[in-house]
C-alpha positions as CSV (number, residue, x, y, z in Angstrom):
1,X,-36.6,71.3,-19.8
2,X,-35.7,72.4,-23.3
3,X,-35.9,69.4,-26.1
4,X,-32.8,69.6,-27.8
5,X,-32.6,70.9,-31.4
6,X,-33.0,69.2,-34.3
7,X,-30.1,68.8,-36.2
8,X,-29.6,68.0,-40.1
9,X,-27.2,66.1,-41.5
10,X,-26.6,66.2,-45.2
11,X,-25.1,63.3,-47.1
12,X,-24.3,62.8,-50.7
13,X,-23.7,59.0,-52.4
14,X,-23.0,58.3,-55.4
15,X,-21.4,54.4,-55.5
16,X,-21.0,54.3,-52.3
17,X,-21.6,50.5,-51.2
18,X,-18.4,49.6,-50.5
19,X,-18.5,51.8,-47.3
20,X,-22.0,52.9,-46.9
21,X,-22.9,50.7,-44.0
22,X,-19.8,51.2,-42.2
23,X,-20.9,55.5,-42.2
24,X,-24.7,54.8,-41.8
25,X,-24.5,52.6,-38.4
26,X,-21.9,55.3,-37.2
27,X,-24.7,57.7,-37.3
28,X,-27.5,55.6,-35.8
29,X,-25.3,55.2,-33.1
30,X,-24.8,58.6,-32.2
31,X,-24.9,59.8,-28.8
32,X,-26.6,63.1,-29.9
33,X,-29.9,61.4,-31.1
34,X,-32.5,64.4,-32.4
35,X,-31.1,64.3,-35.8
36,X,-32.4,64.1,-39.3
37,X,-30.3,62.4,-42.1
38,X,-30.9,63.3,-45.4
39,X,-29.3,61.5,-48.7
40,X,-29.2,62.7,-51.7
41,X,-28.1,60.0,-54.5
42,X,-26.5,60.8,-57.3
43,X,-27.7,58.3,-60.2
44,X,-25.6,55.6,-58.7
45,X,-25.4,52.4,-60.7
46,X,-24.2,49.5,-57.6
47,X,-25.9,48.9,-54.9
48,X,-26.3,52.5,-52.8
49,X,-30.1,52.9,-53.5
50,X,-30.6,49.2,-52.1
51,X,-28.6,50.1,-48.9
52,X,-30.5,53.9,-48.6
53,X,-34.2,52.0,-49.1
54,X,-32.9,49.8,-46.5
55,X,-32.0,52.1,-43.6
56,X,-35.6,54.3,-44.8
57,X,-37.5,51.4,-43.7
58,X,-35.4,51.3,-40.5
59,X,-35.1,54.5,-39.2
60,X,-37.8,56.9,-39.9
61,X,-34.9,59.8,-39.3
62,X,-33.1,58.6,-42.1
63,X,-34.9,60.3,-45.6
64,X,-33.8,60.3,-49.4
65,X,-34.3,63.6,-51.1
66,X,-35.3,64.1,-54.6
67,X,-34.4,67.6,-55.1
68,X,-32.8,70.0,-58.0
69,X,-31.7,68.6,-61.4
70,X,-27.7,69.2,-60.6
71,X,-25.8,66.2,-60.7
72,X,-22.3,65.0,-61.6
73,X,-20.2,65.7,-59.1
74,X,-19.5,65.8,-55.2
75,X,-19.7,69.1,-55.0
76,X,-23.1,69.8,-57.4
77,X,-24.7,67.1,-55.2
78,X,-24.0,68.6,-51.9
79,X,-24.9,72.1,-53.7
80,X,-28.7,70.7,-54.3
81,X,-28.7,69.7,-50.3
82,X,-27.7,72.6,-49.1
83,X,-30.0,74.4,-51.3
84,X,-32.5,72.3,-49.6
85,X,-31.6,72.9,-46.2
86,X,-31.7,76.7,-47.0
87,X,-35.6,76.9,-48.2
88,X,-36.3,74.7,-45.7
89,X,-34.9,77.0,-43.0
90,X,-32.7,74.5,-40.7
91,X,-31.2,75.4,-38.0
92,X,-27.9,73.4,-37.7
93,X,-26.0,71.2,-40.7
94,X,-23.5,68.8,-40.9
95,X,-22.0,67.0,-44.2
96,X,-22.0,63.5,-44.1
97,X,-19.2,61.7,-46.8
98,X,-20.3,58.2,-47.8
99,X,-17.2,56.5,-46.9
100,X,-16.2,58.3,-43.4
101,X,-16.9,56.5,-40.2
102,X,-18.1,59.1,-37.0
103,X,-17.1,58.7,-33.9
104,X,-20.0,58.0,-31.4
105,X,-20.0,62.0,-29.9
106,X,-19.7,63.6,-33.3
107,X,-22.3,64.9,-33.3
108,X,-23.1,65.9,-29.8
109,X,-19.8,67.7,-29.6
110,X,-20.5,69.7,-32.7
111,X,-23.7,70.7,-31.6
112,X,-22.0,71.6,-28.1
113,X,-19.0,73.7,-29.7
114,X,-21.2,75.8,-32.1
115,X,-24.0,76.5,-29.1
116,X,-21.1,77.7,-26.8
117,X,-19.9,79.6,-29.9
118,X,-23.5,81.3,-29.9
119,X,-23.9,82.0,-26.2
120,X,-20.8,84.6,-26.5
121,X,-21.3,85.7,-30.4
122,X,-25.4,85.4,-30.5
123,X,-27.8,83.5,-33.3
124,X,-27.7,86.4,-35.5
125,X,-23.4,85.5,-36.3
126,X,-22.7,83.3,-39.0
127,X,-20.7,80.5,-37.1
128,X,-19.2,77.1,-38.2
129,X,-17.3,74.7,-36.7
130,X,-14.3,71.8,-38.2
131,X,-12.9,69.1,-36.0
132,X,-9.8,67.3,-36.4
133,X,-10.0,63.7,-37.6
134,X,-8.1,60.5,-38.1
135,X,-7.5,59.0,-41.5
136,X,-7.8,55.5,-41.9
137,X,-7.6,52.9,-44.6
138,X,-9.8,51.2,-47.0
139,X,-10.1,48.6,-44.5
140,X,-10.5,50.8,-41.4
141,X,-7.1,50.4,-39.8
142,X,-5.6,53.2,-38.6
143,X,-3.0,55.6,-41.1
144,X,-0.5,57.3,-38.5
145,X,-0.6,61.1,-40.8
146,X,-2.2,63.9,-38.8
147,X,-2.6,67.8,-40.5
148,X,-2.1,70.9,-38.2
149,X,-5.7,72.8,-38.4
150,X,-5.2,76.2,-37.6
151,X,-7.9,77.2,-34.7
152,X,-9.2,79.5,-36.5
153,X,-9.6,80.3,-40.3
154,X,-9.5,84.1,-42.0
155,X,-9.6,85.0,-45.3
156,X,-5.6,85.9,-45.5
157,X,-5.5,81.7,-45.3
158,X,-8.5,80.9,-47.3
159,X,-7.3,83.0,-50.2
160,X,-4.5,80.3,-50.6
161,X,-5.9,77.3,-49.5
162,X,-8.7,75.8,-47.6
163,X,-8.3,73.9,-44.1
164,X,-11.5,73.4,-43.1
165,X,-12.6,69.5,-44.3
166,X,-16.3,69.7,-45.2
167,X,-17.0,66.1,-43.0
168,X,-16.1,67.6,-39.8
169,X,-18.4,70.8,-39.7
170,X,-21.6,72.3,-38.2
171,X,-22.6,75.4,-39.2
172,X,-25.8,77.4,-37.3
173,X,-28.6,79.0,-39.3
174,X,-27.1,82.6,-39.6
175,X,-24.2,80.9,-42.1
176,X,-26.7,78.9,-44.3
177,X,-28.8,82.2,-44.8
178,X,-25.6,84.3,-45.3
179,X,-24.4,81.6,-48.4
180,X,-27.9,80.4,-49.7
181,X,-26.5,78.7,-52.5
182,X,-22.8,77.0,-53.1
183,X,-22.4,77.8,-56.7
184,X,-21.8,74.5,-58.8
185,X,-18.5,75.7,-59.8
186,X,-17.1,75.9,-56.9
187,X,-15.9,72.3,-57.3
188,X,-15.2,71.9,-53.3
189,X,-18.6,73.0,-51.1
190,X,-16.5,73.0,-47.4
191,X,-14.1,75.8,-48.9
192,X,-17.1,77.7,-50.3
193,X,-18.2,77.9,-46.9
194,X,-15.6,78.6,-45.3
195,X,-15.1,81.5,-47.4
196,X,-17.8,83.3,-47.0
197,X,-18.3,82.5,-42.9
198,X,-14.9,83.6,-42.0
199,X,-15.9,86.9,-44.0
200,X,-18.6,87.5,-42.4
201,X,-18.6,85.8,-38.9
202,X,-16.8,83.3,-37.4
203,X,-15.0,79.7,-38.5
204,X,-12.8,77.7,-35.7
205,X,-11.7,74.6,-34.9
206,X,-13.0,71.8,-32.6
207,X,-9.6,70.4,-30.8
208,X,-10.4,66.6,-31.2
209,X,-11.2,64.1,-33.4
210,X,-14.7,63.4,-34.1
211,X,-14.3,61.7,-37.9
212,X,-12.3,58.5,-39.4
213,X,-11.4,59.8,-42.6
214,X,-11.3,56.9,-45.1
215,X,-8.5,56.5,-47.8
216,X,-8.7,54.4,-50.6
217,X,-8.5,54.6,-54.5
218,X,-11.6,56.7,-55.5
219,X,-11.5,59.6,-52.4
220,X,-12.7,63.0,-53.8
221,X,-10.0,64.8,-52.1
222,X,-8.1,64.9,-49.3
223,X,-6.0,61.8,-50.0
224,X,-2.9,60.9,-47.0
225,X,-0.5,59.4,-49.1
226,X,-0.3,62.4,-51.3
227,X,0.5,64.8,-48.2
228,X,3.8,62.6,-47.4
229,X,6.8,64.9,-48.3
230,X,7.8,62.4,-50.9
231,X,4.8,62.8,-52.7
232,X,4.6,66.2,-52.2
233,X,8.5,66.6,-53.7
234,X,7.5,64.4,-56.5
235,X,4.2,66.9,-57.3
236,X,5.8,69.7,-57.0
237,X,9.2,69.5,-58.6
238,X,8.5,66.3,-61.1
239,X,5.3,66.4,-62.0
240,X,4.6,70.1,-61.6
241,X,2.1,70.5,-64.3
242,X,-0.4,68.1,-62.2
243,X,-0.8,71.5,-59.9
244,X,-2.2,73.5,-62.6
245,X,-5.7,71.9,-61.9
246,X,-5.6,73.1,-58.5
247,X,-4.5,76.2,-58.8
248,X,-7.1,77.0,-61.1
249,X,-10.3,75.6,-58.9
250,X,-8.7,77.4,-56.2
251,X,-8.5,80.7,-58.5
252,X,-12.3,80.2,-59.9
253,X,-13.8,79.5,-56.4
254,X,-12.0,82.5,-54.8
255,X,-13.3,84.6,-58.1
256,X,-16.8,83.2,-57.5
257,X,-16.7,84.0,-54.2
258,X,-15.7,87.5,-54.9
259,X,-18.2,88.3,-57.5
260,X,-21.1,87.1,-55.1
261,X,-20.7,89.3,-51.9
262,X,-17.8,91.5,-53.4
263,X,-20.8,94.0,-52.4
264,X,-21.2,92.9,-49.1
265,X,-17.5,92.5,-48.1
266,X,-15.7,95.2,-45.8
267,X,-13.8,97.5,-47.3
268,X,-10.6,96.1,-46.6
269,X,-11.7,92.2,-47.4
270,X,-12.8,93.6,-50.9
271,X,-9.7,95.2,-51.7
272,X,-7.7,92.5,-50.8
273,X,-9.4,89.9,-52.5
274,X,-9.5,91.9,-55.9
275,X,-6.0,93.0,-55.7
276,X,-5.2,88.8,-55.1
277,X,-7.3,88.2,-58.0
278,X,-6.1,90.7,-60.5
279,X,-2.4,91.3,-59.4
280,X,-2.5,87.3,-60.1
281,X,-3.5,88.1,-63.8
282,X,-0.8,91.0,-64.3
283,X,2.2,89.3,-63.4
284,X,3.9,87.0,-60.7
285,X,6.2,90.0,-59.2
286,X,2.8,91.9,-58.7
287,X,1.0,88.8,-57.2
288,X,3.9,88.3,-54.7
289,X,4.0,92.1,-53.8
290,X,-0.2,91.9,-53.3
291,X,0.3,88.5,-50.9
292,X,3.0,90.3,-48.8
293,X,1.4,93.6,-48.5
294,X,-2.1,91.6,-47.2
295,X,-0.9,88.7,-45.4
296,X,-1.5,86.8,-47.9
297,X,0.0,82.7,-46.8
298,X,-0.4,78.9,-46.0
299,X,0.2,77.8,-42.7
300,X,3.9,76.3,-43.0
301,X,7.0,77.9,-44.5
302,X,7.4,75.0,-46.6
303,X,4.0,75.2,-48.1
304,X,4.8,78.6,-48.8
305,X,7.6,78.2,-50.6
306,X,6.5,75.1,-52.8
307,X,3.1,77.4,-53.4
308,X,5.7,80.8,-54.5
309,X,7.3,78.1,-57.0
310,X,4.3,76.7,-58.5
311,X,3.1,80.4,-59.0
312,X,5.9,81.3,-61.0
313,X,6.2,78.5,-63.1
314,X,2.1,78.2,-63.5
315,X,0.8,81.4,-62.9
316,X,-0.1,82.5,-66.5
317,X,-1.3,79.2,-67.8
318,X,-3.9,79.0,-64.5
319,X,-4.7,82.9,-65.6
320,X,-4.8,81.7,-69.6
321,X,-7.5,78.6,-68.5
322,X,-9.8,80.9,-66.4
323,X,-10.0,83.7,-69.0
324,X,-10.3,82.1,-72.0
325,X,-13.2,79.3,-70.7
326,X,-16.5,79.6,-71.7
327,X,-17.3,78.9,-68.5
328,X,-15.7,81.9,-66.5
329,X,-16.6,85.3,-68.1
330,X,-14.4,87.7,-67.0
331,X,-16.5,89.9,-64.4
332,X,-13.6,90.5,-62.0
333,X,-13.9,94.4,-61.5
């Protein structure tokens, strides 16, 4: 009989106590049990590294790394894990958030969805896998908001938005070779990823829900209340300037993306992504011309519509912010 693999599962803390527990027993108590948990803290100044020392002493499974001197944010956190993972050759991920609860066959239907996705695709295909999830609330009551998930994620999508919630993947070894590295600056890890698998292999959706998403004050991303239509109405035609931000992460990952397998991409997936990214520097008439002639959309006319607005009223000043940082040189060609 074949021992089941090994699975890793990467978590980032930083100030985590509040909910730290809550996540850390929802792991233990997985019904998939070969796994490895491995946390990464990011300086945190409560009580997280009391809680992590804890659960080290209980579970030999559970193991703090020390690794890379990037540190600051979510995404540089998980950045120095998954480099980790990478050099250390694993075969199967999953991202752990600090405040999430799992259900108990998380991980045993991950592992199931991506192996099935390998018996017709084979090893050598980069694959990953998101689930659907439930959000809940600080206190772990249940928040009735779901999100349509596409069942599968190309890069016509991706190029717009990303759909594919870092907490609710698995991705086998050919995708963490293919990536290697999730560049710092690409401020959200999970849309790296799913980037650069749906380029190059495969990304899909697991049909259930296999997370409780917690919301409360200090979430990363992915808040519920701000998807209501009241909030979005007050985003997008109050308070429009709060969308410049992420328009331009969504611009500089997309560009990062590019410029790291722009030689590597198929003909077709390189000119499209280059004429998104440079069509969106000419003018807003030739970005809309470039999106139609690709494909280019969200999921939702609404979403389209609200996105075409904020385009042409922001457009420029995401373009001005990327070109004229320090931080981005301008090696778009």
């Amino acid at each position: 009989m074949n021992e089941l693999p090994l699975l890793t599962i990467l978590m980032a803390t930083y100030n985590g106590d509040k909910y730290l527990i809550a996540q850390l027993e929802s792991i233990l108590s997985q019904t998939y049990q070969n796994w490895e948990l491995i946390i990464r803290d990011d300086n945190s100044t409560d009580t997280t590294q009391k809680i992590i020392t804890e659960y080290l002493s209980r579970d030999k499974r559970v193991q703090q790394l020390q690794f890379g001197d990037l540190h600051g944010t979510a995404c540089r956190n998980f950045s120095q894990l998954f480099d980790w993972a990478n050099q250390q050759n694993k075969q199967y991920i999953l991202f752990a958030d600090q405040d999430d609860i799992w259900l108990p066959n998380k991980v045993e239907e991950s592992f199931r969805a991506i192996r099935a996705e390998e018996m017709i695709m084979g090893n050598n295909t980069p694959l990953a896998k998101y689930s659907k999830f439930k959000f809940i609330d600080e206190y772990g009551n249940d928040i009735n908001k779901h999100l349509k998930l596409p069942p599968k994620l190309n890069i016509q999508v991706l190029l717009t938005e990303n759909y594919a919630w870092g907490c609710t993947m698995i991705l086998n070894n050919a995708a963490v070779k293919l990536i290697k590295n999730i560049p710092p600056e690409s401020v959200n890890h999970d849309y790296y990823i799913a980037l650069v698998v749906s380029s190059f292999g495969k990304i899909s959706l697991i049909n259930q829900d296999l997370v409780l998403y917690r919301q409360h004050e200090r979430n990363v991303s992915g808040n519920a209340d701000k998807m209501s239509f009241k909030k979005r109405y007050e985003r997008y035609f109050k308070e429009t300037k709060v969308m410049i931000k992420p328009l331009k992460e969504n611009y500089a990952l997309v560009k990062s993306f590019y410029n790291n397998y722009k030689e590597r991409l198929s003909a077709l997936n390189k000119r499209m992504v280059f004429s998104f990214l440079d069509s969106y520097k000419i003018s807003f008439l030739s970005l809309i011309l470039t999106m139609l002639k690709f494909k280019i959309f969200k999921i939702g006319v609404g979403k389209n519509l609200v996105y075409l607005y904020t385009l042409f009223l922001y457009r420029k000043q995401v373009v001005d912010a990327i070109y004229n940082s320090s931080e981005h040189e301008d090696t778009l060609r």
